[in-house]
Structures are given as structure tokens and as C-alpha cells.
N, C-alpha and C positions, 0 to 999 in steps of 0.2 A: 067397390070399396072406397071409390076417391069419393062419391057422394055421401057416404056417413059419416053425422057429427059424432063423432067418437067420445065416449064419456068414460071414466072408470068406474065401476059399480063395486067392486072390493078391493080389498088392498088388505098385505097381509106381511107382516116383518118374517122375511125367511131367517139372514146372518147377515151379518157384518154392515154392508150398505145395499143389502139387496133386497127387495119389496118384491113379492109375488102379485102381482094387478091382475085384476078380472077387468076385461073391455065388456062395452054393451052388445058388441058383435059375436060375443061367448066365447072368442081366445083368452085365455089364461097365458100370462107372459112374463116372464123374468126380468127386473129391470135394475139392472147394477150399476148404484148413485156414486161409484167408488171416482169413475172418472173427471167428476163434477166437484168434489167437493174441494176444499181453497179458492174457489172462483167466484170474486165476485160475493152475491150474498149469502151461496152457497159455504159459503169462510161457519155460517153457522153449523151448518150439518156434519162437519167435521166433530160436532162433539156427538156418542154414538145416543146418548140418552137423550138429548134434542132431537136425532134423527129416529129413533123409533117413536118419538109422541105425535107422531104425524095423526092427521083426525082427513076424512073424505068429506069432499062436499059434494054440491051439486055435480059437479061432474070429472074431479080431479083430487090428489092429496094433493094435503096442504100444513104446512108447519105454521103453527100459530100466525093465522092470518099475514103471515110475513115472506113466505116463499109456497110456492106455487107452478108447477108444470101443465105448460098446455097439452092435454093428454096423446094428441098428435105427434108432438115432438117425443113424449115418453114411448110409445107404440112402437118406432121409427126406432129407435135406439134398442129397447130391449126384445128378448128372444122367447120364442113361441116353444110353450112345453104345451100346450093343449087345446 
């Protein structure tokens, strides 16, 4: 597992501040932004309509090319439903 570049290939608004993410390794994983948000430039995601217009790119969400998770660190932090 330590040798895969880790991408996320979906990403899906569950509630509040938590995104359902599909990895490329096919875990499905719960990742709740609630801890992060006031921090830093995370101060944006605190508004809830900013924080659902996320768009996926190449390998991670991302909020108008302005904030951005290395999908590693999200993986790391949120919890495996599948």
C-alpha cells in the first residue's frame, strides 16, 4: 500500500462537511472536513455552499483551483466504509 500513488477517482457530498471519496485502490472512504475548517485557507470551506462546489481533478478535490488535498493525507485521516 506504501508504494501506490494514491488518486481519488470520485468524490461525492454526503452532509454537512463530509465527502464520500472513492481511492484508485477501490476503498470508498468517509472523509469529515469539519476538523479543518477555520484553518488557515480552509477559513473558505466554512461557508457550506463553497464547500459542496468542489470539482475533482487529476488526482484529488479541489475548491476553485484555490484549496486542494494531497489525497494521501485525506486517505490517512478519513474512514473506510468499503
Amino acid at each position: 500500500m506504501d508504494n501506490i500513488i494514491l488518486k481519488i477517482v470520485k468524490a461525492e457530498y454526503v452532509e454537512n462537511y463530509v465527502l464520500r471519496l472513492t481511492f484508485n485502490n477501490e476503498e470508498v472512504r468517509l472523509m469529515d472536513f469539519a476538523p479543518l475548517i477555520g484553518k488557515g485557507i480552509c477559513q473558505k470551506l466554512h461557508d457550506l455552499e463553497y464547500f459542496k462546489s468542489f470539482t475533482l481533478d487529476h488526482f484529488t478535490v479541489d475548491w476553485n483551483n484555490e484549496i486542494g488535498f494531497e489525497p494521501r493525507f485525506l486517505y490517512e485521516r478519513s474512514i473506510l466504509i468499503s
